[in-house]
LOVEXKOL-699948 format. One line per 4 residues: number of its first residue (from 1); for each residue x, y, z of C-alpha. Coordinates in steps of 0.02 Angstrom, whole numbers, plus 50000, padded with zeros to 5 digits. Example, Ala and Ser with C-alpha at 12.3 -4.5 7.8 and 13.67 -1.06 7.14 Angstrom:
LOVEXKOL-699948
1	50615 49775 50390; 50684 49947 50357
//
This chain:
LOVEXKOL-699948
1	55330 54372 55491; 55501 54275 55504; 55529 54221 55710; 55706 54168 55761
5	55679 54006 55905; 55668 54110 56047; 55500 54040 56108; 55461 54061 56291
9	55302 53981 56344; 55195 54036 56514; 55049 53953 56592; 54997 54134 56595
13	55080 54279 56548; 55161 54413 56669; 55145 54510 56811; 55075 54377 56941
17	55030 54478 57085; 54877 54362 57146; 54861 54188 57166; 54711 54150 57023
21	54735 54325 56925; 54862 54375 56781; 54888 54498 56653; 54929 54492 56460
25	55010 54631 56402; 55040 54653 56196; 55149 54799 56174; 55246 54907 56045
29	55357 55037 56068; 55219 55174 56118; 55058 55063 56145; 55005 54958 56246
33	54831 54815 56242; 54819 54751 56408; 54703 54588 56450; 54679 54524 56626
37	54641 54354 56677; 54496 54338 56805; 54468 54227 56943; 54336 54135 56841
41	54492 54121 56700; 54393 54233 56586; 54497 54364 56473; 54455 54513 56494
45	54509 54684 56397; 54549 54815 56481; 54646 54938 56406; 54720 55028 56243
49	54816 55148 56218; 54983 55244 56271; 55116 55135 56330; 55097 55075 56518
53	55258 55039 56616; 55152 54942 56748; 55030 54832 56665; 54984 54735 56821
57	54883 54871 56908; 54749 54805 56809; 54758 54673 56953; 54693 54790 57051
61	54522 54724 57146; 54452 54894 57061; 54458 54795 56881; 54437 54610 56945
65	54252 54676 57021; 54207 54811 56899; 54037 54709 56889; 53984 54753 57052
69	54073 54938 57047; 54023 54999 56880; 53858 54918 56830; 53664 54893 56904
73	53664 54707 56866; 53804 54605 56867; 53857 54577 56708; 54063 54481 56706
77	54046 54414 56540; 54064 54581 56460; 54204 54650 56394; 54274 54489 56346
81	54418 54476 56226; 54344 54393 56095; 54161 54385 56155; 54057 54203 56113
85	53852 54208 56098; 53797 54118 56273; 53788 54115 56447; 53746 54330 56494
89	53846 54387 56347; 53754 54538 56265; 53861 54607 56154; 53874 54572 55969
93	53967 54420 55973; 54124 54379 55894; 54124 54212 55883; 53952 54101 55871
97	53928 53926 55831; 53807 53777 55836; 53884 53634 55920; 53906 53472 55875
101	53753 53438 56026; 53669 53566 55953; 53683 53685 56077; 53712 53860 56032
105	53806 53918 56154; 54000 53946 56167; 54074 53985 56344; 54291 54030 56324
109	54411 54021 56457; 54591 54048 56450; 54719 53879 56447; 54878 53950 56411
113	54979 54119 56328; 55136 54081 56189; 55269 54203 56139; 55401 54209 56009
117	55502 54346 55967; 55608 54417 55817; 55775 54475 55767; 55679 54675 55758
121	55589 54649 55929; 55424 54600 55861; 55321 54487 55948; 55205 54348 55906
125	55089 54306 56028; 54967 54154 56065; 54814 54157 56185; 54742 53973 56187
129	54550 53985 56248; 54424 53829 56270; 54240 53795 56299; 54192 53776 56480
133	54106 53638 56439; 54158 53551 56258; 54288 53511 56156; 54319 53672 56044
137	54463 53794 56048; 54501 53960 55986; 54675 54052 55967; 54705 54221 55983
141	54816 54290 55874; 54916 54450 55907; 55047 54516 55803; 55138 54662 55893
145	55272 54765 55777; 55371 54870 55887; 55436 55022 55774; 55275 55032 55702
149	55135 55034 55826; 55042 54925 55735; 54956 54776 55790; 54882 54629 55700
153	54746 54511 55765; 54672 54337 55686; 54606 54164 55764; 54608 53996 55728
157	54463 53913 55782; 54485 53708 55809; 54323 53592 55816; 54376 53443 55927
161	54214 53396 55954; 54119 53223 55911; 54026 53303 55749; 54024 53445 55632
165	54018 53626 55701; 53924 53779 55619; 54037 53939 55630; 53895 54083 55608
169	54009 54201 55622; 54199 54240 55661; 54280 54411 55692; 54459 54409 55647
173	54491 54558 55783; 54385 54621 55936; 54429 54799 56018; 54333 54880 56149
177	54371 55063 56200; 54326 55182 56326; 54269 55374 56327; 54135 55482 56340
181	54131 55513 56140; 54173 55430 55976; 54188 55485 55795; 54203 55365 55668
185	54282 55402 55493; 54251 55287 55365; 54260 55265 55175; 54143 55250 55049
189	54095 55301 54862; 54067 55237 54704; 54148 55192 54555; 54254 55347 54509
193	54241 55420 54672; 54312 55290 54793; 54375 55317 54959; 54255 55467 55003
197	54301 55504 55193; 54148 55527 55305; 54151 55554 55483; 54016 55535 55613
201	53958 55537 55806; 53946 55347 55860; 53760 55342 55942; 53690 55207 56040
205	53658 55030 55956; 53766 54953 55802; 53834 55065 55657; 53902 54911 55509
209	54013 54953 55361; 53988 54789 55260; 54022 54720 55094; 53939 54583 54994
213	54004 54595 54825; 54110 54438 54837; 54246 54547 54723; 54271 54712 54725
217	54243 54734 54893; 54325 54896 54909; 54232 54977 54762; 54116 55068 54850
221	54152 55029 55042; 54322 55001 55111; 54348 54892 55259; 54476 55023 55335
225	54428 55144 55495; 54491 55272 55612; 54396 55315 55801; 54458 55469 55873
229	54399 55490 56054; 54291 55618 56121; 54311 55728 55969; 54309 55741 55802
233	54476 55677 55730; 54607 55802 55732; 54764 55790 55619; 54895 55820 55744
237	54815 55803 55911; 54705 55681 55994; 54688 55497 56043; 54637 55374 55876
241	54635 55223 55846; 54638 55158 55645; 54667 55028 55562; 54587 54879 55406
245	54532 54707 55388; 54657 54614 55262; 54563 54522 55162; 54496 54567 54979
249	54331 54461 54988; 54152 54501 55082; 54191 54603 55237; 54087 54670 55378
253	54135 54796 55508; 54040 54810 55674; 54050 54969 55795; 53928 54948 55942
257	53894 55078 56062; 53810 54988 56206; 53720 55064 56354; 53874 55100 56450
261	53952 55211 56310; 54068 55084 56286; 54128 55037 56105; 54149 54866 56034
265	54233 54850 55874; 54220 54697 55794; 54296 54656 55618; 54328 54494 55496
269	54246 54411 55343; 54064 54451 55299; 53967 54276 55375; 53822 54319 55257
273	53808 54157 55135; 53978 54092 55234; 53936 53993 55367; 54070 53893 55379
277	54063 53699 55447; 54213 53605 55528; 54214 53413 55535; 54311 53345 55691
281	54485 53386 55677; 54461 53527 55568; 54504 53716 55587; 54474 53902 55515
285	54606 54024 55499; 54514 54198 55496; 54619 54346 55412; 54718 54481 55485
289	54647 54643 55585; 54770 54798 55570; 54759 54924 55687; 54844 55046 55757
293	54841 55172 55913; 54895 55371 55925; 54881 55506 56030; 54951 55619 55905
297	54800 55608 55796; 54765 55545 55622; 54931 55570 55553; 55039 55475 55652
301	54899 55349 55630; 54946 55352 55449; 55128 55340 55452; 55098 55205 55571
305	55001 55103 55440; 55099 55192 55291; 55279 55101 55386; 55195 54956 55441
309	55148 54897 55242; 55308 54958 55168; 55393 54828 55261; 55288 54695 55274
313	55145 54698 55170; 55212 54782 55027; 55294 54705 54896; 55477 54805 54887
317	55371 54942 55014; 55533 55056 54997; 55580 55038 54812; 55557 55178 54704
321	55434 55164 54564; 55470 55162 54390; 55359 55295 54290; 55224 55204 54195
325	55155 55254 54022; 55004 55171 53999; 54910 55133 53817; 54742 55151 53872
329	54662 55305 53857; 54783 55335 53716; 54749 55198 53612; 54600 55096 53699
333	54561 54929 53593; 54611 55033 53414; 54809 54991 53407; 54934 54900 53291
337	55127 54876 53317; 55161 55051 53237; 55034 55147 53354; 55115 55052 53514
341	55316 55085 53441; 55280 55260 53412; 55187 55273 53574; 55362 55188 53671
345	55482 55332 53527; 55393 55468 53605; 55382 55419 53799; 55559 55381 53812
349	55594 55570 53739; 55523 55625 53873; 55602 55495 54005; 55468 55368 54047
353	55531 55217 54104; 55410 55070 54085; 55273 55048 53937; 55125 54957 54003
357	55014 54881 53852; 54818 54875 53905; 54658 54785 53854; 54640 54707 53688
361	54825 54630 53667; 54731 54446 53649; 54621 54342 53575; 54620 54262 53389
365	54447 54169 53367; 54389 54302 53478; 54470 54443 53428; 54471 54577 53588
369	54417 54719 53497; 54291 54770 53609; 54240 54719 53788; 54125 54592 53708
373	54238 54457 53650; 54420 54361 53701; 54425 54384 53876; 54507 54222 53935
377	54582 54177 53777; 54749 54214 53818; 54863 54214 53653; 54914 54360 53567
381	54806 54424 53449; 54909 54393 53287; 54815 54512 53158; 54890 54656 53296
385	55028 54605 53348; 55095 54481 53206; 55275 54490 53276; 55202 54439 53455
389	55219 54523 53633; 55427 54487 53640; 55438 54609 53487; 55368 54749 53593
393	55464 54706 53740; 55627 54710 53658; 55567 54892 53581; 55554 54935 53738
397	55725 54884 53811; 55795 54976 53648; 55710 55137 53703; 55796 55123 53886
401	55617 55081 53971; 55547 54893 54019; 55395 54846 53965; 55224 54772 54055
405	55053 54694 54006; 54883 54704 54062; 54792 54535 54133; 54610 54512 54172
409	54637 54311 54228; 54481 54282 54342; 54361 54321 54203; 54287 54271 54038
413	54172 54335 53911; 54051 54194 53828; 54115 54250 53670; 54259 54176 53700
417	54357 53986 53664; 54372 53960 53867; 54215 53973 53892; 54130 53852 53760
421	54288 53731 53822; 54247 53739 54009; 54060 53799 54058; 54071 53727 54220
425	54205 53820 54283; 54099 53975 54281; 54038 54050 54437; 53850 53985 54417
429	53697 53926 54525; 53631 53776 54451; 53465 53770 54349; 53498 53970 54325
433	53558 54063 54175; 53710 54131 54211; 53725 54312 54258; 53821 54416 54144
437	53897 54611 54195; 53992 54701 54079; 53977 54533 53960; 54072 54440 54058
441	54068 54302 54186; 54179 54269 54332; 54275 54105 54358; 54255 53995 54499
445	54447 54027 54583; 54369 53902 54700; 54409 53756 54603; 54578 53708 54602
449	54579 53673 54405; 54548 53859 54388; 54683 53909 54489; 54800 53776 54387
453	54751 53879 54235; 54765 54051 54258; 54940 54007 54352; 54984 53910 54204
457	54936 54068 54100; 55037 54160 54190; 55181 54079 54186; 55178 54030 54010
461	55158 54198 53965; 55304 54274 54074; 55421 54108 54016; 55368 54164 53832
465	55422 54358 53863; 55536 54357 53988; 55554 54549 53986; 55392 54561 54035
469	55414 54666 54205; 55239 54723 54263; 55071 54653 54261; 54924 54746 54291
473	54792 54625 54360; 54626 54696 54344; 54452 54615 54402; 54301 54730 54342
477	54143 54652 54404; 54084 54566 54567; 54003 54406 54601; 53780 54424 54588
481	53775 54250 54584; 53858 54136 54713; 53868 53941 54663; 54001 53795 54591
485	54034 53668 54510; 54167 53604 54625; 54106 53626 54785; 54003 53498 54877
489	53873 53501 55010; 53910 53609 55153; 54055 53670 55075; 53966 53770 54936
493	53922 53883 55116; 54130 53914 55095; 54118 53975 54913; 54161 54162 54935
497	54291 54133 55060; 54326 53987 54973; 54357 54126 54803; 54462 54211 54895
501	54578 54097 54956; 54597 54032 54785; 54651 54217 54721; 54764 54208 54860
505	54849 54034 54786; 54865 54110 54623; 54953 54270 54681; 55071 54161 54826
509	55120 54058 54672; 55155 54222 54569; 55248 54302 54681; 55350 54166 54742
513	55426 54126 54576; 55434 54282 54507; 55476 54406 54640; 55545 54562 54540
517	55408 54581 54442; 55291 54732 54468; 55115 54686 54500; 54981 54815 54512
521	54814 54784 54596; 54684 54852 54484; 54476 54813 54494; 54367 54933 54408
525	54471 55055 54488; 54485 55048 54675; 54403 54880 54690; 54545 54790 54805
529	54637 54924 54899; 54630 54820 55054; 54795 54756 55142; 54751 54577 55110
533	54797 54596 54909; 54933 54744 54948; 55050 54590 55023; 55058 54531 54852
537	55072 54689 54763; 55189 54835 54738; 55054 54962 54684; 54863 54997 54677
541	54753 55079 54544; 54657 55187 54661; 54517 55240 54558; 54477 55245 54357
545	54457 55439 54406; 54588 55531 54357; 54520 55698 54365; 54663 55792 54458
549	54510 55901 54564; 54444 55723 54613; 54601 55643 54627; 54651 55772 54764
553	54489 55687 54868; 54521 55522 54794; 54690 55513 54873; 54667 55600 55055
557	54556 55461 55088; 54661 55328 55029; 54832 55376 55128; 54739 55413 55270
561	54764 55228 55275; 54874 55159 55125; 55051 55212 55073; 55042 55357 54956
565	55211 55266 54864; 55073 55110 54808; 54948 55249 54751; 54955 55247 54569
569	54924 55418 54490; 54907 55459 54322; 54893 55606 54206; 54771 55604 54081
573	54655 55713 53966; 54519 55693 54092; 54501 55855 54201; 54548 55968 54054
577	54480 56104 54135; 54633 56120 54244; 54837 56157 54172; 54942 55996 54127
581	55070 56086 54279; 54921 56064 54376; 54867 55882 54345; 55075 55818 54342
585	55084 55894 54530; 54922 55806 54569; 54991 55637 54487; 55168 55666 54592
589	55091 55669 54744; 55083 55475 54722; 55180 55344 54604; 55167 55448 54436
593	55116 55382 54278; 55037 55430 54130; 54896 55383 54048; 54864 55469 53867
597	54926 55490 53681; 55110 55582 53682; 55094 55611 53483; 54964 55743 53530
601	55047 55849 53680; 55100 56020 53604; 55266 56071 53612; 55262 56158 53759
605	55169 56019 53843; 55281 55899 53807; 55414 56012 53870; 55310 56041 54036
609	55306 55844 54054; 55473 55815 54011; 55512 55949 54150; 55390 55884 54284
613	55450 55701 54257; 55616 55763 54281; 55557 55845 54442; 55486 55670 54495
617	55644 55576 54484; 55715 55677 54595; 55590 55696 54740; 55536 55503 54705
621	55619 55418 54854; 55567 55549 54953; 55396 55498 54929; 55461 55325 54931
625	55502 55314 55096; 55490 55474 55185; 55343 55519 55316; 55163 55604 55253
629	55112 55763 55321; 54955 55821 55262; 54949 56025 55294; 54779 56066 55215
633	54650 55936 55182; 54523 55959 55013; 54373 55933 55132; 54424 56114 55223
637	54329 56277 55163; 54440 56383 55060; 54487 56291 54930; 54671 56247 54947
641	54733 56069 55004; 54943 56051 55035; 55023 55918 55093; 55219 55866 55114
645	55344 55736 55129; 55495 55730 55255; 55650 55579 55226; 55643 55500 55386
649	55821 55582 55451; 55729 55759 55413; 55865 55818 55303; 55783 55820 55137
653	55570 55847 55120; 55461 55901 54969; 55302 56030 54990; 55147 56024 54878
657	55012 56161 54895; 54854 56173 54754; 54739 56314 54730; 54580 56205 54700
661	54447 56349 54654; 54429 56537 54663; 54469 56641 54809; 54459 56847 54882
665	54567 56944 54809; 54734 56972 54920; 54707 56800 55027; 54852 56695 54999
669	54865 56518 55087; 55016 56505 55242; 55089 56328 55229; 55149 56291 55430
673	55260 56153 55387; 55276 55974 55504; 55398 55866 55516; 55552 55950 55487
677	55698 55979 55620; 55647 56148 55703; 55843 56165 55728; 55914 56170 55571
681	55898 56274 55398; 55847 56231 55228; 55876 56279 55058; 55704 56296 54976
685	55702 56273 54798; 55531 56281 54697; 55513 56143 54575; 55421 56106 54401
689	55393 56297 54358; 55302 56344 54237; 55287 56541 54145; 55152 56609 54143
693	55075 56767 54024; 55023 56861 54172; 55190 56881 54184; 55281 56919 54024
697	55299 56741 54002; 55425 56709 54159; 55432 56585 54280; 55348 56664 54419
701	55408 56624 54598; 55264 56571 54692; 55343 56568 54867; 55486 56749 54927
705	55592 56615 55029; 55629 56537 54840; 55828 56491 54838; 55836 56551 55035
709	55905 56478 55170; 55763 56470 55310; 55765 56404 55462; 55651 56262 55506
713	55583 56334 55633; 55515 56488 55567; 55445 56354 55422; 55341 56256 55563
717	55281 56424 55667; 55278 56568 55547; 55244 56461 55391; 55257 56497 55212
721	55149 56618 55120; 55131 56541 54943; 55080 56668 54801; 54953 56526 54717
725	54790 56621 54698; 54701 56578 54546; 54621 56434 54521; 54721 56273 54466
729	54871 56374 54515; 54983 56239 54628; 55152 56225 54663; 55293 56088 54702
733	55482 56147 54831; 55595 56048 54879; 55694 56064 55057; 55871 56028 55084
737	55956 56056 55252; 56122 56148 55264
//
């Protein structure tokens, strides 16, 4: 974030009403997170939630001695706002450290609060804490963006001290909340089913959603987390709280329940093999919490999030997407130029707009044939492609689409010239063979020559093809084997943060000098859907899944939290058990793309593509940058799941309901629409119809209101009664008010 110099600085912040007592107040448009300053100039949380137009009540003696009202013992130290192992503290700490004394204790009290604002009204705020006793600071970060309701929290932790300091661990955000219940949803899977949502009952002690895979951290865990209070979350109704940690390396997530139902949420980087050790004038910058507070339920929570990373930590957030052909599971590693021409002849027929070439482009020596061989050898493979990568892209260009490449830069196989040139720039622990996964080894972005070359790579290769306009970084294994070359004594502790931080270079570097190009975030699937890559990105590869059935779960999960218009969706063969209608109103659901051989589509496939990628281009910037509404979720009982999405000025939206298995005969779903303006009527128009034998080969209307005006608030209260009732059926309208 971007602050004009209007920087007002306070001893302490606000609403002085006593002589040794203040209150910090971070607040959005409809939120709220109010700290108060104690007399023992301890910060202190003490609330979250809807807006408060009087912060300073919390000066109240009722808050300043809540140890001797609300607790048996006297306990002050708790509820801290970023809690330090020492003194009484018993809750999981979010900062600990051994001291350059050795001590092992860490005691903060509050200095001084910072403010700067922006041209939108956002606010950057600064909370500057100390040891009682020694020479170490930490700063409280808070990020507050007004429209949004979103906040983001980080520290910077300073040793001033007269030796090195051990960091054992170091939240980047620390929430405590207040009720009498709380149900956490979080994410988890596998490969090919990430982002499965489970919920749960918080219960006394520590519940810890953690990853250790160095890469890939998202794979099978995501960082990312709603709480709704005192029930189980509700869509539409109900206090939550959601939100991520935005960072792509190790992560761990901490939800404590302690003995006085409160709940402490701490998140930041996973301290397990990352201790990390500051020399005296050094300091750690911890990455960003997001989170985000409703009491409207989980949806507004998502178009919180969803409008908070289309404008700023989304890479063109609002831009429509261009719809992707992609040569993979249409030609895998078994292509020439013909197969790839003929592959670009027949998508633009049908009006795709950008060609994306996948594995096996490269190598010479090393021919990539298979998985086995090339990776990091990054010419183009000459026996394939003897008229080079420009050739394509200018085929492309003729056929009215632009043209984009698959990259796999943080890897290399052993089969390859990179690395017999460079073994020590292998990730590697030293008198150990070398772990290999999917025969290939990952390389140590830690070291700065590393970073040199793969940006070198890059840029080489986008100066050589300068129509190149989309790269698909992918990064399909994780780190089982943590050690470098380049790293030194106590720093090797750093080496997965360290990693990360070199990615980060690499794609800062990218971005920055090429900042039109597409880049999608791709890792075995869903192995970096995490806002700390999205920044860089315009687009995801959710999962490798693209079974429409799955993709329908695969999806929920992942805009519960990310923006649906990043969610790359393809169709493919895979799910034939379902209609291609079926599987292109799955894929349009999110940024469409296809992923299979055009040459064999039928006829009347190719015509029901052609139709339904019509039907995308016109409900695309809808998608793009209108508001999610999810109507029927794919974890109910009855086997339909709908969803919708309204422009945010309500005058245009776009409806999507799916039959999803069998159901009694006569039971039709009733879609109760959201979002719309109750007040005013709209032309309903079903979209991407298909005809159907059952009946004589027509297009079947699957809705009565079809080509009606309605108004919208019969839409929201009476609903509409869809005739989808066989399985697979689904079906796509578009709203337009009068």
């Amino acid at each position: 974030m971007i602050y004009k110099i209007i920087t007002i600085t306070f001893v302490f912040l606000m609403f002085f009403t006593k002589a040794n007592a203040q209150v910090v107040s971070i607040e959005t448009a409809n939120t709220s997170l109010v700290y108060a300053v104690d007399a023992s100039k301890r910060l202190i949380f003490q609330y979250y939630g809807i807006k408060l137009n009087n912060p300073g009540i919390f000066l109240n003696d009722r808050f300043q001695k809540r140890d001797q009202l609300r607790f048996v013992i006297s306990d002050p130290y708790n509820n801290n706002a970023y809690t330090s192992f020492g003194n009484i503290q018993v809750d999981e700490p979010a900062v600990c450290a051994v001291h350059a004394d050795g001590s092992l204790m860490t005691d903060l009290i509050i200095e001084s609060v910072k403010t700067e604002a922006d041209q939108k009204g956002n606010k950057h705020y600064v909370i500057y804490l100390r040891d009682i006793h020694l020479n170490f600071t930490v700063e409280l970060h808070f990020e507050s963006y007004t429209n949004e309701d979103v906040i983001n929290q980080w520290v910077v932790i300073t040793n001033k001290e007269e030796g090195k300091v051990t960091l054992k661990s170091f939240s980047s955000g620390h929430l405590y909340l207040n009720a009498e219940k709380y149900f956490l949803t979080h994410f988890a899977g596998s490969w090919g089913a990430e982002m499965g949502k489970q919920e749960e009952e918080l219960t006394n002690g520590i519940k810890t959603i953690e990853s250790k895979k160095g890469i890939r951290t998202t794979l099978t865990e995501n960082s990312a987390f709603l709480i709704s209070l005192n029930h189980p979350a509700q869509e539409d109704e109900g206090e939550v709280i959601g939100g991520a940690l935005a960072w792509s390396g190790n992560f761990r997530m901490v939800y404590q329940l302690d003995e006085w139902d409160r709940l402490n949420i701490l998140g930041g980087i996973n301290p397990f093999l990352s201790e990390v050790i500051l020399s005296k004038g050094e300091q750690f910058e911890t990455p960003k919490m997001v989170f985000t507070y409703s009491n409207k339920g989980q949806g507004q929570v998502s178009r919180n999030l969803h409008d908070w990373a289309r404008r700023y930590s989304l890479a063109d957030g609002f831009a429509p997407r261009p719809i992707v052909l992609n040569s993979w599971e249409g030609a895998f590693f078994n292509f020439n130029e013909k197969v790839l021409t003929d592959m670009m002849d027949d998508a633009s027929k049908m009006g795709i707009e950008m060609f994306v070439l996948d594995d096996g482009w490269f190598g010479n020596k090393y021919p990539r044939d298979n998985d086995s061989a090339g990776l990091g050898d990054w010419q183009t493979n000459m026996k394939k492609l003897p008229h080079g990568i420009s050739f394509l892209a200018d085929h492309a260009e003729k056929r009215g689409m632009k043209f984009g490449l698959w990259i796999e830069p943080e890897m290399v196989n052993p089969k390859s010239e990179l690395a017999q040139a460079h073994p020590e720039w292998v990730v590697q622990s030293p008198g150990r063979d070398k772990l290999m996964f999917r025969n290939q080894w990952v390389l140590d972005l830690s070291n700065p020559q590393v970073q040199n070359f793969i940006w070198n790579m890059i840029d080489n290769l986008l100066i050589s093809n300068p129509k190149i306009a989309y790269l698909k970084w992918d990064s399909n294994r994780h780190i089982d084997q943590v050690g470098s070359n380049f790293l030194t004594g106590d720093k090797q502790n750093e080496f997965l943060i360290a990693y990360i931080k070199g990615l980060y270079t690499v794609y800062g570097k990218l971005r920055t000098k090429y900042p039109n190009i597409i880049l999608q975030a791709c890792s075995s699937g869903g192995g970096r859907v995490d806002f700390g890559a999205l920044q860089f990105h315009n687009e995801f590869w959710a999962s490798d899944n693209t079974d429409p059935l799955q993709r329908l779960i695969i999806q929920y999960g992942t805009n519960l939290i990310y923006p649906p218009i990043a969610t790359t969706s393809h169709v493919s063969q895979s799910g034939t058990v379902t209609p291609l209608k079926f599987r292109f109103d799955v894929a349009m659901t999110g940024r469409l793309g296809i992923e299979l051989m055009p040459k064999d589509l039928t006829e009347g496939d190719r015509e029901i593509a052609q139709n339904a990628i019509n039907t995308y281009k016109l409900i695309r910037p809808i998608i793009a940058g209108g508001d999610l509404y999810r109507l029927q979720s794919p974890y109910d009982q009855g086997n339909w799941t709908s969803l919708m999405y309204v422009c945010k000025d309500k005058k245009k939206a776009v409806v999507f309901a799916f039959s999803t298995g069998y159901h009694k005969q006569g039971l039709f779903p009733t879609l109760k629409l959201k979002g719309i303006d109750s007040q005013r009527k709209y032309k309903i128009t079903e979209l991407n119809k298909v005809s159907h034998s059952s009946w004589g080969n027509k297009e079947a209307n699957n809705f009565w209101g079809n080509d009606q005006l309605l108004n919208g608030e019969f839409l929201m209260n009476s609903g509409m009664e869809l005739i989808i009732t066989r399985p697979y059926d689904s079906a796509v309208f578009f709203l337009e008010a009068e």
